[in-house]
N, CA, C and O atoms as a GROMACS GRO file, in nm:
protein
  348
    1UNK      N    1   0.565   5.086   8.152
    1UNK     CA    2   0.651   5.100   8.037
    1UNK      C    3   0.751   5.211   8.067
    1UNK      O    4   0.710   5.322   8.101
    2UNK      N    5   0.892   5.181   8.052
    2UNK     CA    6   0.954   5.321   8.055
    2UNK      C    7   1.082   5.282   7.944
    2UNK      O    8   1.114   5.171   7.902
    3UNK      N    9   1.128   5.388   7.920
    3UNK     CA   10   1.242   5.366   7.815
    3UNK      C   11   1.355   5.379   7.884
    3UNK      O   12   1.359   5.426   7.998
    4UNK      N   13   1.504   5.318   7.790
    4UNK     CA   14   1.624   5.297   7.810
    4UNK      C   15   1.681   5.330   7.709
    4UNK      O   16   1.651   5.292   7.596
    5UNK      N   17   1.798   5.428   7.748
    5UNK     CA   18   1.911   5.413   7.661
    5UNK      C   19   2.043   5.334   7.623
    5UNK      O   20   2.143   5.324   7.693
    6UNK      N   21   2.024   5.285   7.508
    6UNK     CA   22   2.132   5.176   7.492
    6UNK      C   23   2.235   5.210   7.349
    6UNK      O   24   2.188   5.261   7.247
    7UNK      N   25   2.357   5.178   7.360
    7UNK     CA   26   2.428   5.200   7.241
    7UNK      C   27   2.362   5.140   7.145
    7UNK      O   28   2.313   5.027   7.154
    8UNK      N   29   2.357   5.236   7.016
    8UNK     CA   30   2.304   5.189   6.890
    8UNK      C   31   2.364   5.047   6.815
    8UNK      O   32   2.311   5.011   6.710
    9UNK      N   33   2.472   4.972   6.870
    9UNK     CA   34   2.558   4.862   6.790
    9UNK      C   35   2.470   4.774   6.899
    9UNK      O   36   2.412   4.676   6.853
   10UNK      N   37   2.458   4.798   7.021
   10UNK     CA   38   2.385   4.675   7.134
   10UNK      C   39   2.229   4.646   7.055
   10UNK      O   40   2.184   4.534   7.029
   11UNK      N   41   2.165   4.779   7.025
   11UNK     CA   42   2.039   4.771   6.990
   11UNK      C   43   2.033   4.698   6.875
   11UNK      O   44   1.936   4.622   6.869
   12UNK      N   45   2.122   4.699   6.762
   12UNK     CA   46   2.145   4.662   6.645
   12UNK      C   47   2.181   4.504   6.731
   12UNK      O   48   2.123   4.421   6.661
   13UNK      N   49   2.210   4.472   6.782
   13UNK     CA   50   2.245   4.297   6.814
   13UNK      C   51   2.135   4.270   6.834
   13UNK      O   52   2.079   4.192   6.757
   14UNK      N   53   2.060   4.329   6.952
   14UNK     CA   54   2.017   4.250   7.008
   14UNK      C   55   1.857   4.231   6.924
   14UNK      O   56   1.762   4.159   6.954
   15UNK      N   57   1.875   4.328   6.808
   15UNK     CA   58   1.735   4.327   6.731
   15UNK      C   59   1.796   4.205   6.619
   15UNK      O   60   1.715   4.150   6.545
   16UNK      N   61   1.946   4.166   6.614
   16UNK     CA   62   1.937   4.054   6.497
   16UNK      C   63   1.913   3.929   6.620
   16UNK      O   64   1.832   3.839   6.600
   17UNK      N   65   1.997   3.937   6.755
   17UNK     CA   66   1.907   3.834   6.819
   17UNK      C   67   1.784   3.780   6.837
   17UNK      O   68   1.774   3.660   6.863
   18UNK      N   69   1.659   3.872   6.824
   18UNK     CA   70   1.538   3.894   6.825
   18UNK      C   71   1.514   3.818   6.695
   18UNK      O   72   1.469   3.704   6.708
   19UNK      N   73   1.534   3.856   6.594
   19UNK     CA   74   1.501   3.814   6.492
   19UNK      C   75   1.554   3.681   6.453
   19UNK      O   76   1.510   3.651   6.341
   20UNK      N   77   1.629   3.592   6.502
   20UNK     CA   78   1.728   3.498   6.496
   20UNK      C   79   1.672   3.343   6.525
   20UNK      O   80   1.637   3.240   6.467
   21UNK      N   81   1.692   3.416   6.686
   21UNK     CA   82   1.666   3.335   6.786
   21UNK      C   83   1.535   3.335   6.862
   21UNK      O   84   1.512   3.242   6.939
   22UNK      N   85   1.422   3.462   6.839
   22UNK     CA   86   1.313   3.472   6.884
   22UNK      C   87   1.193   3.511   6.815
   22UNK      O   88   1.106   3.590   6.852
   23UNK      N   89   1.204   3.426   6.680
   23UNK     CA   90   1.118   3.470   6.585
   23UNK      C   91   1.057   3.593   6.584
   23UNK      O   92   0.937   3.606   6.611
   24UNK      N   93   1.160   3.722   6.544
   24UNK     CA   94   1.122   3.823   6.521
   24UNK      C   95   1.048   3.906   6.673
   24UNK      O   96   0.980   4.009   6.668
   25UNK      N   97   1.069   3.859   6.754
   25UNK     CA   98   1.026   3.934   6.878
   25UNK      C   99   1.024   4.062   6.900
   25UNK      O  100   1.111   4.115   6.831
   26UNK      N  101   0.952   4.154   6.978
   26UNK     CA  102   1.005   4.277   6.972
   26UNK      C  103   1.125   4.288   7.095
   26UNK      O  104   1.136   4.210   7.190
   27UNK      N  105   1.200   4.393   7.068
   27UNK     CA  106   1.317   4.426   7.210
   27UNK      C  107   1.290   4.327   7.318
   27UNK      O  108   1.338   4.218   7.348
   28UNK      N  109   1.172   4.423   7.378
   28UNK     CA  110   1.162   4.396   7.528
   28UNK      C  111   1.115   4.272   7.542
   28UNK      O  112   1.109   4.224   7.656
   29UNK      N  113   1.079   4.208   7.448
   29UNK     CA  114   1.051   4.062   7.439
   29UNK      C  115   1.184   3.936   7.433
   29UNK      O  116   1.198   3.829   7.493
   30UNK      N  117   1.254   3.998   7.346
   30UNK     CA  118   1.411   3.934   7.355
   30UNK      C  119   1.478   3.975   7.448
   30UNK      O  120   1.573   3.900   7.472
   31UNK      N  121   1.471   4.069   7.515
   31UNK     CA  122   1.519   4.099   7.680
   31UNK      C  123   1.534   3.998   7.763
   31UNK      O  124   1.621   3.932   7.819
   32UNK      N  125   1.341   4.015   7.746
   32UNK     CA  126   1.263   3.903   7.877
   32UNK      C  127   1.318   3.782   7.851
   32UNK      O  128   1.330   3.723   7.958
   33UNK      N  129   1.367   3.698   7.733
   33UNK     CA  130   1.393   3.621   7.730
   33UNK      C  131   1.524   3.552   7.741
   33UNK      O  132   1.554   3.444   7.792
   34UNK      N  133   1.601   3.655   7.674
   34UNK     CA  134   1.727   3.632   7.713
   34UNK      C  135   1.755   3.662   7.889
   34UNK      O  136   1.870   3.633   7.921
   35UNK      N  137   1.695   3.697   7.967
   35UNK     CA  138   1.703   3.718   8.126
   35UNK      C  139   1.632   3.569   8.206
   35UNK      O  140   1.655   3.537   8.323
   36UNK      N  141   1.556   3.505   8.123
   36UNK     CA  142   1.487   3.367   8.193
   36UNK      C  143   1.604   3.276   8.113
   36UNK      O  144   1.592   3.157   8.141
   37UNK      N  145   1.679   3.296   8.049
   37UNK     CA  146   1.805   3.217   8.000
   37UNK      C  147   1.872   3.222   8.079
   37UNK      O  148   1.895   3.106   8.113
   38UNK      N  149   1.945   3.315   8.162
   38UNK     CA  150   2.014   3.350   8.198
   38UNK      C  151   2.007   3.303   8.368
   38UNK      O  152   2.097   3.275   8.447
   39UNK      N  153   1.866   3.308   8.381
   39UNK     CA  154   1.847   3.251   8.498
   39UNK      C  155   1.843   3.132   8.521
   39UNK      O  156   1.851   3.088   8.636
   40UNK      N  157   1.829   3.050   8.406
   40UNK     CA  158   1.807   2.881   8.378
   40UNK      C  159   1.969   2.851   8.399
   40UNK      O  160   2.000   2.753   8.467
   41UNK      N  161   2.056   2.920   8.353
   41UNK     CA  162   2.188   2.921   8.332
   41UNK      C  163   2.286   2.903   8.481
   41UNK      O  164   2.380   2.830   8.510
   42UNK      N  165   2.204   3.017   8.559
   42UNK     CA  166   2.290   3.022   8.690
   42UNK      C  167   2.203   2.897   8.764
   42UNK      O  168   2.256   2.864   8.870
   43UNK      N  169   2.118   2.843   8.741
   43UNK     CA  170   2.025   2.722   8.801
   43UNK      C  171   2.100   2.642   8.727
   43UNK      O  172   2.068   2.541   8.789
   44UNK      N  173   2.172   2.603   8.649
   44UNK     CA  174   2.204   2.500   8.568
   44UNK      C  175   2.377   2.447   8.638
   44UNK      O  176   2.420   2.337   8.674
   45UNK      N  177   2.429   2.569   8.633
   45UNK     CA  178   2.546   2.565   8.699
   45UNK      C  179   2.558   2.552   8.880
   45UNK      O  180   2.649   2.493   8.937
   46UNK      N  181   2.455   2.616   8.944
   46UNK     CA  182   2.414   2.562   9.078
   46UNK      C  183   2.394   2.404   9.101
   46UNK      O  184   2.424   2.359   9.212
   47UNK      N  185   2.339   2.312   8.993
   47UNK     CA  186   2.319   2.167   8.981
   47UNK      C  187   2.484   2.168   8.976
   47UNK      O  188   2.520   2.233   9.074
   48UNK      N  189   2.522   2.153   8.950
   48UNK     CA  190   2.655   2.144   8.837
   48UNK      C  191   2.780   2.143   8.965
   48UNK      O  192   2.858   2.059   9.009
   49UNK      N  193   2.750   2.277   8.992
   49UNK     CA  194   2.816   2.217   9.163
   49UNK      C  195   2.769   2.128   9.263
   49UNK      O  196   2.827   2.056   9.344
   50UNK      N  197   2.648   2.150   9.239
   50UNK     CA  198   2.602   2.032   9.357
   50UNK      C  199   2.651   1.873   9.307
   50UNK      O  200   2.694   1.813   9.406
   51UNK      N  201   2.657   1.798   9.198
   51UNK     CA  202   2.698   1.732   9.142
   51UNK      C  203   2.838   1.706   9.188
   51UNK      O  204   2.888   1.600   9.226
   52UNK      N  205   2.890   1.826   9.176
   52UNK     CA  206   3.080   1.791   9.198
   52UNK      C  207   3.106   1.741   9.360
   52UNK      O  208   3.200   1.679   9.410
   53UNK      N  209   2.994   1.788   9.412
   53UNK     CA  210   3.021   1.717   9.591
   53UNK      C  211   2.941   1.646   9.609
   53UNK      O  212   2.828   1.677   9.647
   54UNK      N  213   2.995   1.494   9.576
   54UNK     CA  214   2.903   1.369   9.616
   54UNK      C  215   2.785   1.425   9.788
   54UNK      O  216   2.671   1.428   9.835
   55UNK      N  217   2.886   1.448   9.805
   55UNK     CA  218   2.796   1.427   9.958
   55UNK      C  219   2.666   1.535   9.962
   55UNK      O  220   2.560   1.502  10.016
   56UNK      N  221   2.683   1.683   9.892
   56UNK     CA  222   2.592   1.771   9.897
   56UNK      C  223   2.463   1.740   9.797
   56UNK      O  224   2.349   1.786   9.802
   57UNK      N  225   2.531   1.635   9.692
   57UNK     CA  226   2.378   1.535   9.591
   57UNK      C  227   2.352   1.486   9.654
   57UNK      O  228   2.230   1.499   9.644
   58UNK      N  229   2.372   1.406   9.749
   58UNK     CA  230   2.290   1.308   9.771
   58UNK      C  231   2.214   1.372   9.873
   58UNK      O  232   2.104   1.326   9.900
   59UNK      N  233   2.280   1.519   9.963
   59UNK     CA  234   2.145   1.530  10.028
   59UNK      C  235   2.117   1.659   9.985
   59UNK      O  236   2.129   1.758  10.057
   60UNK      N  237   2.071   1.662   9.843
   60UNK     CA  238   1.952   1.736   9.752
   60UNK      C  239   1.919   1.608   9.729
   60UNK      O  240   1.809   1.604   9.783
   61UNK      N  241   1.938   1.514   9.691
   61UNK     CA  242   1.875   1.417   9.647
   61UNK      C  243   1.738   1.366   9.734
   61UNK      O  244   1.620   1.337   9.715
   62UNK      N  245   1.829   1.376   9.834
   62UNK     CA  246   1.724   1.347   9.970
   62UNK      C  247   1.581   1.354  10.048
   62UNK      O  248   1.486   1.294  10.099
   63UNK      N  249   1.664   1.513  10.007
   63UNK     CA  250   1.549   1.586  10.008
   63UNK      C  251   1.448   1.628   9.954
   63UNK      O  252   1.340   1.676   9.990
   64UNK      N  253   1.516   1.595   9.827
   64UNK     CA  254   1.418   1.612   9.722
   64UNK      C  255   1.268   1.458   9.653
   64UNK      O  256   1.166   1.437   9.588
   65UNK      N  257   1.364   1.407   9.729
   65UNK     CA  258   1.250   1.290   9.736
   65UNK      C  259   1.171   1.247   9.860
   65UNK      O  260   1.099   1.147   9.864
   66UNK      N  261   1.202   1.373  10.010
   66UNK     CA  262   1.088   1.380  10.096
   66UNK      C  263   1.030   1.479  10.040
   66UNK      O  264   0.918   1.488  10.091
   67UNK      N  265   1.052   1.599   9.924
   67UNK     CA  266   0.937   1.664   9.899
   67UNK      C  267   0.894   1.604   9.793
   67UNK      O  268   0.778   1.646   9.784
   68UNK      N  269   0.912   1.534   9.710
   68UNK     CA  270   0.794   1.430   9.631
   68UNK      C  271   0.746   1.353   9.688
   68UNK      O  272   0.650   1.301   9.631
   69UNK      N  273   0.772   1.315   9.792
   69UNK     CA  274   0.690   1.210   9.892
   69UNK      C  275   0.595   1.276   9.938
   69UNK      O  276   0.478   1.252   9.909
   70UNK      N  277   0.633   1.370  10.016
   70UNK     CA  278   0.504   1.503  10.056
   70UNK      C  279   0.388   1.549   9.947
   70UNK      O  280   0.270   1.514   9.949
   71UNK      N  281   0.446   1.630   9.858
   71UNK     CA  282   0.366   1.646   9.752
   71UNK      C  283   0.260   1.572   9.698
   71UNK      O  284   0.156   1.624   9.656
   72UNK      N  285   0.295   1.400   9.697
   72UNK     CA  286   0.228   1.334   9.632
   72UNK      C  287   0.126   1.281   9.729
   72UNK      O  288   0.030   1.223   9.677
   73UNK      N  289   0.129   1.290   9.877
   73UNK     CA  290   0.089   1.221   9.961
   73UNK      C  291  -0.078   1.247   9.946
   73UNK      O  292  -0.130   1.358   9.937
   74UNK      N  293  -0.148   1.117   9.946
   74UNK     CA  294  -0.342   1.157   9.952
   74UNK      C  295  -0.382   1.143   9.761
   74UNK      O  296  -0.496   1.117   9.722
   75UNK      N  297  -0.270   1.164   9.671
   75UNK     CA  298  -0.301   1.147   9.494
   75UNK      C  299  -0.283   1.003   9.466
   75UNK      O  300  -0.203   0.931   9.524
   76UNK      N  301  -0.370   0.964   9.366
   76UNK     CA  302  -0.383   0.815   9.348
   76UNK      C  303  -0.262   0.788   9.252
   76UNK      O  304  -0.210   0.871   9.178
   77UNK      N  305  -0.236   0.690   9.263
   77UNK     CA  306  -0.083   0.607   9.197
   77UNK      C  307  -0.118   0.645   9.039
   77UNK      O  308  -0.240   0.656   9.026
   78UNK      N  309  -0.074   0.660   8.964
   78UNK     CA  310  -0.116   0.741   8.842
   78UNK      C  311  -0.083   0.569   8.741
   78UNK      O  312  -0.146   0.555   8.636
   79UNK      N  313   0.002   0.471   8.783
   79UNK     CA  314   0.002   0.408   8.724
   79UNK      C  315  -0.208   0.307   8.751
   79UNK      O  316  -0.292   0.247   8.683
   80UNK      N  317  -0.198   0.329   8.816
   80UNK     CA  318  -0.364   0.285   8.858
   80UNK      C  319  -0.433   0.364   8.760
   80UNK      O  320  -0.468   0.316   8.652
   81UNK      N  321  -0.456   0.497   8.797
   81UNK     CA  322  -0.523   0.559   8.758
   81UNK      C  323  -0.547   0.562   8.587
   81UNK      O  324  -0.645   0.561   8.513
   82UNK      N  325  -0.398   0.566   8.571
   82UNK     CA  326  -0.408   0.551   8.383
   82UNK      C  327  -0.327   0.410   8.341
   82UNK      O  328  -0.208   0.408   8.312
   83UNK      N  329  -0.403   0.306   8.343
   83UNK     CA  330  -0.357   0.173   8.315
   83UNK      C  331  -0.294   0.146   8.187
   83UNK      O  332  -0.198   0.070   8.170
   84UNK      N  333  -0.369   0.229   8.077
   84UNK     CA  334  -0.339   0.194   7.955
   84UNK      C  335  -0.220   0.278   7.894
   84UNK      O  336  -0.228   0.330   7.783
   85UNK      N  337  -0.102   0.288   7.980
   85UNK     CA  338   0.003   0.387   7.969
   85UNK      C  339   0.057   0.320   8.026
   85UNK      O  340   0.175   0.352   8.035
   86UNK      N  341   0.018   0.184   8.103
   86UNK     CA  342   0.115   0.105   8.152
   86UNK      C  343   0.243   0.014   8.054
   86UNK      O  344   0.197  -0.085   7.997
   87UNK      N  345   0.372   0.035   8.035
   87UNK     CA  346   0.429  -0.122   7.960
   87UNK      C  347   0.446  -0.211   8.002
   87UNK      O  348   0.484  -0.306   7.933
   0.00000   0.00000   0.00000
């Protein structure tokens, strides 16, 4: 735990943010959260370019379906496994 000093109008936001948007959270709780936003954000916009260059999707795409191929390799077909989830 250590403390920070912050302007009293920031603290005042970010405690109506807290209360708003994070059901009453404390600070360092609306911090934490607004910082995993923020990181979803620059991950969101990283897609976002990859998108704009056909050629660099398709090989995330690529690749991303030899690591689900990998991943899954030796696990039973899940449509087997849970039949009654089949349509």
């Amino acid at each position: 735990m250590t403390t920070m000093q912050i302007d009293s109008t920031v603290r005042d936001e970010l405690a109506k943010v807290a209360a708003a948007d994070f059901d009453g959270a404390p600070l360092g709780e609306a911090v934490r959260q607004l910082i995993m936003e923020h990181h979803v954000s620059h991950i969101m916009r990283r897609y976002e370019e990859l998108r704009a260059d056909p050629e660099e999707w398709a090989s995330y795409q690529a690749e991303a379906r030899l690591t689900d191929n990998v991943a899954g390799e030796g696990l039973p077909d899940a449509r087997e496994e849970y039949p009654e989830y089949n349509s």
